[in-house]
N, C-alpha and C positions, 0 to 999 in steps of 0.2 A: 280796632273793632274785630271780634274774636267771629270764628268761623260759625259756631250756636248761634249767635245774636245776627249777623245776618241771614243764616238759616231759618231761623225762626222768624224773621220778617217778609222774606220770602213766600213763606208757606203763609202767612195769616193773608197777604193781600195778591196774590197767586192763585193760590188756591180759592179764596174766597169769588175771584173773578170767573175762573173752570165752573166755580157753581153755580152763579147769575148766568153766562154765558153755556154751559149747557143743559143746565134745565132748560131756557129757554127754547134752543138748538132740537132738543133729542122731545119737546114736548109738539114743536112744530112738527117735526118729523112724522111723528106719533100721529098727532091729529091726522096732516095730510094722506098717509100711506093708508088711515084707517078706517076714511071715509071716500075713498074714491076705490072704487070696485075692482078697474082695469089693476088699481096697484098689486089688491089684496090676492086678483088671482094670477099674479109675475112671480115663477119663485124669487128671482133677485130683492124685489120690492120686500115680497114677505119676509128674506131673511134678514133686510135691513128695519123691517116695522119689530122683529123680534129682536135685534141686536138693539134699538135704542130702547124697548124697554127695559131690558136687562141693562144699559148706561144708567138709568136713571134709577134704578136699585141699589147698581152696583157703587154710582156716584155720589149721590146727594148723603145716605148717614155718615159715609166713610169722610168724605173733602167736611164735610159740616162738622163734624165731632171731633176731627183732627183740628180745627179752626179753634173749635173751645177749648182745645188738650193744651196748643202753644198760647192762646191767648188767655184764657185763665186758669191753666192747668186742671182743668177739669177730667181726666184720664176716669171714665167708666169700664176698662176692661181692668183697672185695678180695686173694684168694688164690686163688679156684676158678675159674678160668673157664668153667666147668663151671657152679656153682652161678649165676655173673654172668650168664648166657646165661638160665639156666631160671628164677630167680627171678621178673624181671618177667613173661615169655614165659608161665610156666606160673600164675603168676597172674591174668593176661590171661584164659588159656581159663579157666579153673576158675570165674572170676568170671561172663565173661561166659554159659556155659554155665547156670551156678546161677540168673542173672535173666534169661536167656532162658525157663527153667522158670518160674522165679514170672509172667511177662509169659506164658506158655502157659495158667499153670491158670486166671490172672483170662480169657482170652481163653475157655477153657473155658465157664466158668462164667457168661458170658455166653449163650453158646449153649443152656447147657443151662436157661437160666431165660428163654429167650427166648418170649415167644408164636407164633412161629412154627415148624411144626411140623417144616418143610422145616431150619431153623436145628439146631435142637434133635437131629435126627441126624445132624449131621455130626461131633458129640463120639463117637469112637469110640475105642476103646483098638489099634487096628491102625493106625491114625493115627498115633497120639500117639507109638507105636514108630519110624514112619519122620519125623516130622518132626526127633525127639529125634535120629536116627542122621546126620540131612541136617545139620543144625547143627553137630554132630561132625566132620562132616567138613570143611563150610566153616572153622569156627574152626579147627579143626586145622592146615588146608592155607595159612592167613591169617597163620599164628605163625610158620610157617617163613623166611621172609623177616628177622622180627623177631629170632628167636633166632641165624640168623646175623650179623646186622651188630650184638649188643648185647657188649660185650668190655670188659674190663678195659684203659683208658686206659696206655699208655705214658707220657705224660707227667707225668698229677697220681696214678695208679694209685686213681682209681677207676673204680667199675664204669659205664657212660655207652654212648650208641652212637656207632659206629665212623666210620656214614656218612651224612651231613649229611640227606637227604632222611629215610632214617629218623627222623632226631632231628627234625624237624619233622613227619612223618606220622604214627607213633604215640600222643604226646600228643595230638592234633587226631581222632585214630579211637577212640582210649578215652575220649575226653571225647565222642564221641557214641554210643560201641556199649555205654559202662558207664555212663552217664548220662543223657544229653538221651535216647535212645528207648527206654531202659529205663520210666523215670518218664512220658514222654508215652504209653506204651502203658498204662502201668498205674493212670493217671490218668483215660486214657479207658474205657479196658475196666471198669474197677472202678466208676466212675458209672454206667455202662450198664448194668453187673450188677445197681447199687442201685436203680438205676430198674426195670429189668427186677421184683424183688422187690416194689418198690411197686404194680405193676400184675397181681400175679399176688392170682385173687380164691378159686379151689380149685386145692388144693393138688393131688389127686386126678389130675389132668391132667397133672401134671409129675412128672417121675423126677430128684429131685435130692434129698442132703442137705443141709438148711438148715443145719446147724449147719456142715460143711464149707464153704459158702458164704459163711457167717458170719467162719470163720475166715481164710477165704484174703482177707477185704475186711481183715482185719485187717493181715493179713502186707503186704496193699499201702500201708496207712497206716502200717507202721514202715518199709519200702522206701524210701517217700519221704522219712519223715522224717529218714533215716538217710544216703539219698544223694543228700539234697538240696544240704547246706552242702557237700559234697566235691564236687560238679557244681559250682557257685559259687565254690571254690576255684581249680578246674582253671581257670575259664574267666577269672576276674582273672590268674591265672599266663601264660593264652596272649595275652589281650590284651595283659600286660606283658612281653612277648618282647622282648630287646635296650634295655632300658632300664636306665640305669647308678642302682643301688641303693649307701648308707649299711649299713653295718654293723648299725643298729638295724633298720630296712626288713626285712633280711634275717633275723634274728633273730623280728622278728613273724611275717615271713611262714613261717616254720619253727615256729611254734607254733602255726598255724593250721593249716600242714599238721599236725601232729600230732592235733590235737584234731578235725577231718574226717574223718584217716585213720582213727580209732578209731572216731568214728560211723562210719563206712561199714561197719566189722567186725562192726556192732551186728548188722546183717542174717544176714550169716553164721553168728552166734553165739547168738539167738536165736531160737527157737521157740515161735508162737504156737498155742496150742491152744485 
């Protein structure tokens, strides 16, 4: 049994589960955080009602289309050029926007359990509005560059980019704006939080939920867990730039991207409560 063919089963009933499992997940989420008031005006809450809608943009065409690519080789980014441009482009933001959320609320939630009292109001939900909007913008205006030069190949007709600098700057900017400082912020901020907790002695003093607090330390331990080996993927891949690979090589290295790619979706797909 060749290393494809279990890859590929993998991913059709894997992945397919990620997509039952967190639409379900990230729509509950949604509903709750966006009908109860107290949530909408917590910036913690808010950053996590905006990070599961971006899961579920980010999640359901990309796991869905990748289902019908191994299952009946339906590959739309080798006919749409349309689809070939937006596929990476808009999973790029969606990604990055959704862990820039989770990397805001552990940042939150550091504040708001900080002993200091000058710290502790700067978490404000009028904040939280314009930093979310500022990011929005920046990734927005960052992808345009990206979604022009990524095109359906003339020559092998797949989907790849067009122009040489792109093809080296993209992989090299997602491997540090969807990896290495996602995890280094949520690494540090999330110790600091836990620390912060250890040294709080009345509770009385402070305006936080613990069990919210509790949760979002959670969401940062499957984060990492989840985007750790696909950070460690990326960065064997860019080390191994322009090196002449073996058919088997290629083959491993294609099932490790598989089994990465799907952890990394864990986050998306998942909700911790």
């Amino acid at each position: 049994m060749s290393l494809v063919y279990i890859g590929q089963q993998i991913t059709i009933y894997y992945e397919f589960f990620l997509l039952i499992f967190g639409f379900i997940g990230n729509f509950l989420t949604i509903l709750i955080l966006s009908t109860t008031r107290i949530y909408r005006t917590n910036p913690s809450t808010f950053y996590m009602l905006i990070a599961s809608i971006h899961n579920l943009f980010q999640m359901i065409p990309n796991l869905l289309l990748r289902i019908l690519s191994v299952s009946f080789e339906l590959d739309y980014s080798r006919t749409s050029h349309f689809w070939c441009k937006s596929r990476i482009t808009f999973a790029a933001i969606f990604g990055f926007i959704s862990l820039s959320c989770a990397c805001l609320s552990t940042i939150d939630q550091y504040l708001i359990t900080s002993r200091k009292v000058s710290f502790r109001h700067k978490s404000q939900i009028k904040w939280s509005h314009r930093i979310v909007l500022i990011i929005m913008i920046i990734v927005l205006l960052h992808s345009i560059p990206s979604f022009i030069s990524y095109d359906i190949s003339s020559i092998n007709h797949i989907c790849t980019y067009t122009n040489l600098i792109f093809a080296v700057y993209v992989p090299v900017s997602s491997f540090l704006y969807l990896c290495i400082i996602p995890i280094s912020i949520l690494i540090t901020f999330g110790c600091l939080t836990y620390r912060n907790l250890q040294q709080i002695r009345n509770l009385n003093d402070y305006r936080f939920d613990r069990q919210l607090t509790k949760t979002i330390l959670m969401q940062v331990i499957l984060i990492i867990i989840s985007q750790t080996p696909y950070a460690i993927y990326n960065a064997y891949m860019l080390i191994g730039i322009g090196r002449n690979k073996d058919a088997k090589q290629l083959e491993i290295e294609n099932f490790a991207f598989t089994i990465t790619g799907l952890m990394a979706y864990e986050y998306f797909s998942v909700r911790v409560s």
